[in-house]
C-alpha positions as CSV (number, residue, x, y, z in Angstrom):
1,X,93.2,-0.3,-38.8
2,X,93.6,1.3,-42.5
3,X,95.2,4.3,-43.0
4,X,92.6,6.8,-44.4
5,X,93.8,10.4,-45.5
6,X,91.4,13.2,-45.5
7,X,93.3,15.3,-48.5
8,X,94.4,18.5,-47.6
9,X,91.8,19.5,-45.0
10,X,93.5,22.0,-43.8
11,X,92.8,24.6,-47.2
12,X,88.8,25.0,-46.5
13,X,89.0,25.7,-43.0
14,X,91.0,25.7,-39.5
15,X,90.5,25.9,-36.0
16,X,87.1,25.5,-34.2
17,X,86.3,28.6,-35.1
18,X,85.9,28.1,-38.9
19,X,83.8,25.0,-38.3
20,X,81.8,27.1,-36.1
21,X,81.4,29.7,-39.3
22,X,78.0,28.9,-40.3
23,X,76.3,29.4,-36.8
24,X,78.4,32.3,-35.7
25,X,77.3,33.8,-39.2
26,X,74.1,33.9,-38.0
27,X,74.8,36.4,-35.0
28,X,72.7,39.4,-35.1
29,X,75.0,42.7,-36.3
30,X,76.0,45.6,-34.6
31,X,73.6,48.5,-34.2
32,X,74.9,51.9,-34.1
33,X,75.6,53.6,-31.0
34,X,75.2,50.1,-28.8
35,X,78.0,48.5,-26.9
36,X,79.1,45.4,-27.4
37,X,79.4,43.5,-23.9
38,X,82.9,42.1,-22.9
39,X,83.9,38.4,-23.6
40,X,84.8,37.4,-20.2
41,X,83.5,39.9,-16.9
42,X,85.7,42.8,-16.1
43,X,86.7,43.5,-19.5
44,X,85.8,46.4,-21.2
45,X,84.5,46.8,-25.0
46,X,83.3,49.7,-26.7
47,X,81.2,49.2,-30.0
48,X,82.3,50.9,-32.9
49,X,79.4,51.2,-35.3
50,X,80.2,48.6,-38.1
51,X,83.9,47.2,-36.8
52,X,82.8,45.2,-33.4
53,X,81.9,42.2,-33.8
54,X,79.9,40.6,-30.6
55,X,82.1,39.6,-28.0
56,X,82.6,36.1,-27.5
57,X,82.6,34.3,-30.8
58,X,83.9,31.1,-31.3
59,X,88.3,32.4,-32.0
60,X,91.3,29.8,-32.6
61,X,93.2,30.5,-29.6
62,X,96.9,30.0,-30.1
63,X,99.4,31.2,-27.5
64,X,102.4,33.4,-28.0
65,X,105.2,30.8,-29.1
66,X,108.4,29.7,-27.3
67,X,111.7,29.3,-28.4
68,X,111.4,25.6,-26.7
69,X,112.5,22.8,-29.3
70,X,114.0,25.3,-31.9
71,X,114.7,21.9,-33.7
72,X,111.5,21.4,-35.1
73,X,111.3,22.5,-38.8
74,X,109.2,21.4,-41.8
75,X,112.1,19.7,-43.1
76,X,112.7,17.8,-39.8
77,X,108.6,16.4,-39.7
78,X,107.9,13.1,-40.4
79,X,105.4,12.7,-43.6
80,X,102.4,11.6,-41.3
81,X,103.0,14.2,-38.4
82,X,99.6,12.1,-36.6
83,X,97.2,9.6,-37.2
84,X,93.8,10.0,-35.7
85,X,92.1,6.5,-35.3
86,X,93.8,5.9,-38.2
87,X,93.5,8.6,-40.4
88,X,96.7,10.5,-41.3
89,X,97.8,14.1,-41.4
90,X,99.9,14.5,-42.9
91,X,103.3,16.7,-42.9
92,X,101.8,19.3,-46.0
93,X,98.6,19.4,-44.0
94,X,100.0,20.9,-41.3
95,X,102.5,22.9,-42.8
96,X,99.8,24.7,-45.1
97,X,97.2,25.4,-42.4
98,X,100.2,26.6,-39.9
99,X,100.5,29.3,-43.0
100,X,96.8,30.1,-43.0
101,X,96.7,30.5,-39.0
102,X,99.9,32.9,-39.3
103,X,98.1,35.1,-41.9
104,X,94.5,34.8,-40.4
105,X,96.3,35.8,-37.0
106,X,98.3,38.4,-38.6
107,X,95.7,40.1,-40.7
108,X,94.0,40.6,-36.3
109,X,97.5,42.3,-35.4
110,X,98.6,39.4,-33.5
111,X,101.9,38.3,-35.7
112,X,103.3,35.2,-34.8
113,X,106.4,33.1,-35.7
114,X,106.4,29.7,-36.9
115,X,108.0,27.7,-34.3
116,X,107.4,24.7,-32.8
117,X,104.7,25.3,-30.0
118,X,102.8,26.9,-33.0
119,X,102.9,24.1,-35.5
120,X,101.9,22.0,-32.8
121,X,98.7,23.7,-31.3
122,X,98.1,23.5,-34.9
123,X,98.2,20.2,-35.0
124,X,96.0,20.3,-32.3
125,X,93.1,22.3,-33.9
126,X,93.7,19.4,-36.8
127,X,93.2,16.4,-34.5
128,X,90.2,18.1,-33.3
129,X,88.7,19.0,-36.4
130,X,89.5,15.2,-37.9
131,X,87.5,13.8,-34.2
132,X,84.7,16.2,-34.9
133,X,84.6,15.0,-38.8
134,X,84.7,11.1,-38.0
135,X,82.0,11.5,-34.9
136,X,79.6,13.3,-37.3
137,X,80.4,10.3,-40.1
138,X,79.6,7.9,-37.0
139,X,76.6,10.0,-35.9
140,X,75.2,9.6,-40.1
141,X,75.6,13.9,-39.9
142,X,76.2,14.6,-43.6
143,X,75.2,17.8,-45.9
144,X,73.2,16.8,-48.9
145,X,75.0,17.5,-52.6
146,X,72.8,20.4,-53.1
147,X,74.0,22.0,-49.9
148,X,77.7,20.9,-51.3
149,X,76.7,22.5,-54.8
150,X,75.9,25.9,-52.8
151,X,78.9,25.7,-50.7
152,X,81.1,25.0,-53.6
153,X,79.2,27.5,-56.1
154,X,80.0,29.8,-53.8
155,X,83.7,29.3,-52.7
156,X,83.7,29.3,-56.7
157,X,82.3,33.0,-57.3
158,X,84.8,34.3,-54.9
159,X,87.3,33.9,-58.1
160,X,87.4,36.4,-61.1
161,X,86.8,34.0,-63.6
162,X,87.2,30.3,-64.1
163,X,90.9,30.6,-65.3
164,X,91.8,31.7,-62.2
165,X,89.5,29.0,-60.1
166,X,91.5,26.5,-62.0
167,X,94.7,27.9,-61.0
168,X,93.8,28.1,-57.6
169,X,93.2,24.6,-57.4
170,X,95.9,23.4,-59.1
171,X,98.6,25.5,-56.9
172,X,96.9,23.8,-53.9
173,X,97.1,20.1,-55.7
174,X,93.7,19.9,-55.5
175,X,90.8,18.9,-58.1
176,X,87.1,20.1,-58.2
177,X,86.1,16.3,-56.8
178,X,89.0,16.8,-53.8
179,X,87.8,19.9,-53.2
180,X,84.2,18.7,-52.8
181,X,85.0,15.7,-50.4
182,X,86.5,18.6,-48.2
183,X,83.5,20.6,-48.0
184,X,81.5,18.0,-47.8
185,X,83.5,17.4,-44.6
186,X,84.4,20.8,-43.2
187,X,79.8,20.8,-43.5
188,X,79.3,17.6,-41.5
189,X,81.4,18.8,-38.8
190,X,79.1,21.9,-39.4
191,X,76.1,20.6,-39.3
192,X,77.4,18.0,-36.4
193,X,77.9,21.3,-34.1
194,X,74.5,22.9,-35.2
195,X,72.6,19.9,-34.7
196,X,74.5,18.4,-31.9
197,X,75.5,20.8,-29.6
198,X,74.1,24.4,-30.6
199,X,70.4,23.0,-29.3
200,X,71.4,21.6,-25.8
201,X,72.8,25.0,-25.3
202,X,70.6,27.4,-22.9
203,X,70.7,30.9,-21.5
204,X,68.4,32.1,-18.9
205,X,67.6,35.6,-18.9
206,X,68.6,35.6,-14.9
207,X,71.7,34.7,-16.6
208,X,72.1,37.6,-19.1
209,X,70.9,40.1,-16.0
210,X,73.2,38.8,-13.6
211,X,75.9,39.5,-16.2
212,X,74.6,42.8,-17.3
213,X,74.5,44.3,-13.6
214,X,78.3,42.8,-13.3
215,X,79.7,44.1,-15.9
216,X,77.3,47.1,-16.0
217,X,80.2,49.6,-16.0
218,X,81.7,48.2,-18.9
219,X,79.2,48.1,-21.0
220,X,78.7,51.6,-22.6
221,X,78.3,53.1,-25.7
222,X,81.0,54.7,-27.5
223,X,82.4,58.3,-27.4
224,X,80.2,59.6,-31.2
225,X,81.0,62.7,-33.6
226,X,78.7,63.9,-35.8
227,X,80.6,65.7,-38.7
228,X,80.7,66.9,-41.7
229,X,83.4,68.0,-44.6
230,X,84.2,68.9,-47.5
231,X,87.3,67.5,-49.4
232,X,89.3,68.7,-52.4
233,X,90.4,65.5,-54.1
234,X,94.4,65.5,-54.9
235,X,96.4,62.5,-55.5
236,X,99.6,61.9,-52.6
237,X,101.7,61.7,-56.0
238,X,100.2,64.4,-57.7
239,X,103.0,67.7,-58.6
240,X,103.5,70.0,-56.1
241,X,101.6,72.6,-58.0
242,X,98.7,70.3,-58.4
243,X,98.6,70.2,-54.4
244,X,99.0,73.7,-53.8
245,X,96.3,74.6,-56.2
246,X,93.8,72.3,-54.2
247,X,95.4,73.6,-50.9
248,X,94.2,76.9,-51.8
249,X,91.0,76.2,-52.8
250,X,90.5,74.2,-49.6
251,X,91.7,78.0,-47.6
252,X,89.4,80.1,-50.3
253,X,86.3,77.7,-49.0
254,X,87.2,78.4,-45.6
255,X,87.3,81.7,-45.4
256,X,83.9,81.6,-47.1
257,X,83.0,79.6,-44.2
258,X,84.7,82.0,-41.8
259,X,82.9,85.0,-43.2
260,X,79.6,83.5,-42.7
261,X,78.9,81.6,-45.9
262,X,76.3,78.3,-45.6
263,X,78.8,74.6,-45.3
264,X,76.4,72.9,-46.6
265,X,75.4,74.4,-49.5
266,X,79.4,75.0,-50.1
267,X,79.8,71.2,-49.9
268,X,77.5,70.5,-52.4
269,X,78.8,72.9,-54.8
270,X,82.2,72.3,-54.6
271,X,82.9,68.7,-52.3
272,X,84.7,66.0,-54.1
273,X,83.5,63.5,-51.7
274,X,80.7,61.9,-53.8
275,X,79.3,60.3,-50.9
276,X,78.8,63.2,-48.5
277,X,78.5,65.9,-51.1
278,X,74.6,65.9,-52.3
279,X,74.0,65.7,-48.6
280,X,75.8,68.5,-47.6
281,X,79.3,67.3,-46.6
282,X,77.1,65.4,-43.8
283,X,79.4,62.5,-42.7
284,X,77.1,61.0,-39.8
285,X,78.2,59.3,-36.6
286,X,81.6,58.5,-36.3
287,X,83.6,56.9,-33.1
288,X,87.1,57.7,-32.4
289,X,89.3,55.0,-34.5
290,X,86.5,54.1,-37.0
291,X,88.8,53.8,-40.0
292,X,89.6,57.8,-39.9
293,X,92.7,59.0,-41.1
294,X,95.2,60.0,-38.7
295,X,95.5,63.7,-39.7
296,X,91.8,64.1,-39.7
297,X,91.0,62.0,-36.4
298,X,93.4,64.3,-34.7
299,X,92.0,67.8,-36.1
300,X,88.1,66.4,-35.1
301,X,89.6,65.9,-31.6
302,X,90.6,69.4,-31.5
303,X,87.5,70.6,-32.0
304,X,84.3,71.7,-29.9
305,X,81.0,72.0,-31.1
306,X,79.9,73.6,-34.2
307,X,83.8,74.6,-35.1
308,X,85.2,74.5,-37.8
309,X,88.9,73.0,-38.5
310,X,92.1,74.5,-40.4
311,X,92.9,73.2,-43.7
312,X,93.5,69.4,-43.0
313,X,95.7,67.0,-45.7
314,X,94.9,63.4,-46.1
315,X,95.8,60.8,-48.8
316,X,92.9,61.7,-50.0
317,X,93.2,65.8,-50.2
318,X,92.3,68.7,-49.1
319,X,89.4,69.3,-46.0
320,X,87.9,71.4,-44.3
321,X,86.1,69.9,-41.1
322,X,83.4,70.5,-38.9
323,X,82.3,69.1,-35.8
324,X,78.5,69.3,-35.4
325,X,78.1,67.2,-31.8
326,X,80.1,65.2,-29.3
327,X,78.6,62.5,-27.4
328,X,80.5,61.1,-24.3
329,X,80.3,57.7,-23.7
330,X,77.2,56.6,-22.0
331,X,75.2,53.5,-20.5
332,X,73.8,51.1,-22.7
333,X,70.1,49.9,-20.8
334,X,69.9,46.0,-20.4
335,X,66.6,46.3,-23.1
336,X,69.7,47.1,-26.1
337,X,72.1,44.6,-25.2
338,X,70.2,41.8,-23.5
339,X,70.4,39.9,-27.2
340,X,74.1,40.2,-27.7
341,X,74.9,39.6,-23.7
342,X,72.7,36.3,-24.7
343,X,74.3,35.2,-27.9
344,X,77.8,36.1,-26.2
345,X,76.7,33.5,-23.4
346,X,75.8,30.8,-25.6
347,X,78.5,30.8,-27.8
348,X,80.9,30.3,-24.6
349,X,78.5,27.9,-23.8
350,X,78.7,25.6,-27.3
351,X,82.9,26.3,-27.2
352,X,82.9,24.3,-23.8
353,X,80.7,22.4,-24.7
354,X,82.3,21.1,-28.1
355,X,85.2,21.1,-26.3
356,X,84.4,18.9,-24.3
357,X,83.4,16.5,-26.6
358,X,86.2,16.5,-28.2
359,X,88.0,15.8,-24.9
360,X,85.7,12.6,-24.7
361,X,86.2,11.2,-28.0
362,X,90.1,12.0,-27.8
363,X,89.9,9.6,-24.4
364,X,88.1,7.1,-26.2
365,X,89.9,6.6,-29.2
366,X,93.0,6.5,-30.7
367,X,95.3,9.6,-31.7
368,X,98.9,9.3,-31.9
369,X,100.9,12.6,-32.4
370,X,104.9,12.3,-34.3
371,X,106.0,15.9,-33.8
């Protein structure tokens, strides 16, 4: 059997999950003020307006690594660390896409060291990717070049200019044709699991009510604020007598507000938030933990109803706060979620499913691992 490399697949995508990309793209967003159901029964999971995703999307698992086999290191691999029906993967393969799981699994808070066990579920998610790849070759799944030209026009505007594309590709030793031939292949696995497996995947709706009613407890809406603020803009580095000077103007406006005087209309006046200020400081909805600085999250929680807070510093300045409404958390009806609690089910149901075809093909052919 010839020894066929597919050249550095690992840069364009890694894990199930990435080859999964363009269906779980497709998931409906996040609504304000809905939950977001649990991935697996018994768990609970808040929505936060605009930071949830819905639970149960395709994610590369990796386990926390052991110190077992401390002896593996890069330097210690064989060049071809597996061959998969006789198509390599090689040593650099793996050692790049190890990187891009640390940082992708970093970037979630989930840091992990790159020992052994890791490289080799790694190496895993590559074997499976490669038997996913060569069954849609053998199944005559392929993208056409105008979905390539899209897919590669668009990897393509995510760079400044084309100085910089060129640079990109040359640090990763690849050229425009490589880099084609790999996302003409990361799309056939693509397009392999869309047409494949996504339609032989069904959820009843007995199915999304019988999870509903179990998990009915968990599925609530988030604990909401409705504020509004007004902020005097000052640098962190800015001169002490910079900050003072906005500190006092942040007091001056409060005791404004104190003795009676109108927030809004002081927000618009004098607010250097530009996108509260014309509507009166008016901030909206906001859930505990929704990308609020510390300083200010804690003042909000300090407050009831229509009150308004002491001076408050941020990296961004000066405010003065004011809680509007609180709304505990609450039960979401089965009408708001029954979508998600659907979509959630169906993507568990394609993972097991690709998974076990993966299992089947694995059985059937020929992968011999080095590491």
């Amino acid at each position: 059997m010839n020894d066929k490399t597919s050249p550095r697949l690992t840069i364009l995508g890694l894990g199930l999950a990435l080859l999964l990309a363009a269906w779980t793209g497709c998931k409906p967003a996040d609504k304000k003020g809905e939950a977001t159901p649990g991935s697996t029964p018994g768990t609970a999971a808040s929505a936060t307006p605009g930071q949830t995703p819905v639970a149960g999307s395709p994610t590369l698992s990796i386990t926390p690594p052991s110190p077992a086999n401390a002896t593996l290191t890069p330097d210690k691999m064989p060049d071809v660390v597996a061959k998969v029906n006789g198509q390599s993967i090689k040593k650099d393969d793996l050692v790049k896409g190890a990187q891009v799981v640390q940082m992708q699994m970093a970037q979630r808070g989930q840091p992990v060291a790159l020992t052994p066990q890791f490289y080799r579920q790694v190496l895993d998610e590559l074997v499976s990717i490669t038997l996913l790849q060569q069954e849609a070759k053998a199944q005559g799944v392929t993208p056409s070049e105008q979905e390539v030209d899209r897919q590669v026009a668009a990897r393509k505007s995510q760079f400044p200019d084309e100085n910089t594309y060129k640079n990109a590709l040359k640090q990763t030793g690849l050229t425009e044709e490589l880099l084609r031939q790999q996302t003409r292949e990361q799309m056939a696995a693509q397009k392999y699991v869309e047409t494949r497996v996504v339609p032989k995947a069904t959820v009843t709706e007995q199915a999304t009510k019988d999870f509903y009613e179990k998990n009915k407890d968990q599925i609530h809406s988030p604990e909401r604020m409705h504020l509004r603020h007004i902020l005097i803009a000052v640098k962190p580095d800015a001169p002490p007598a910079d900050k003072e000077k906005a500190k006092a103007k942040a007091e001056g406006l409060l005791k404004q507000i104190q003795g009676g005087a109108d927030f809004a209309k002081l927000a618009q006046a004098s607010s250097d938030d530009p996108g509260s200020k014309a509507n009166g400081g008016d901030l909206g909805w906001v859930s505990p933990g929704q990308n609020l600085p510390p300083t200010f999250e804690k003042a909000v929680q300090a407050l009831r109803a229509n009150q308004v807070s002491p001076v408050v510093e941020t990296p961004f300045g000066f405010h003065v706060i004011q809680l509007l409404e609180r709304q505990a958390p609450a039960a979401v009806p089965y009408e708001q979620v029954k979508d998600r609690i659907g979509m959630m089910l169906k993507q568990k149901q394609v993972q097991e499913m690709i998974q076990a075809r993966i299992k089947e093909l694995r059985a059937k052919g020929k992968v011999e691992v080095y590491i």
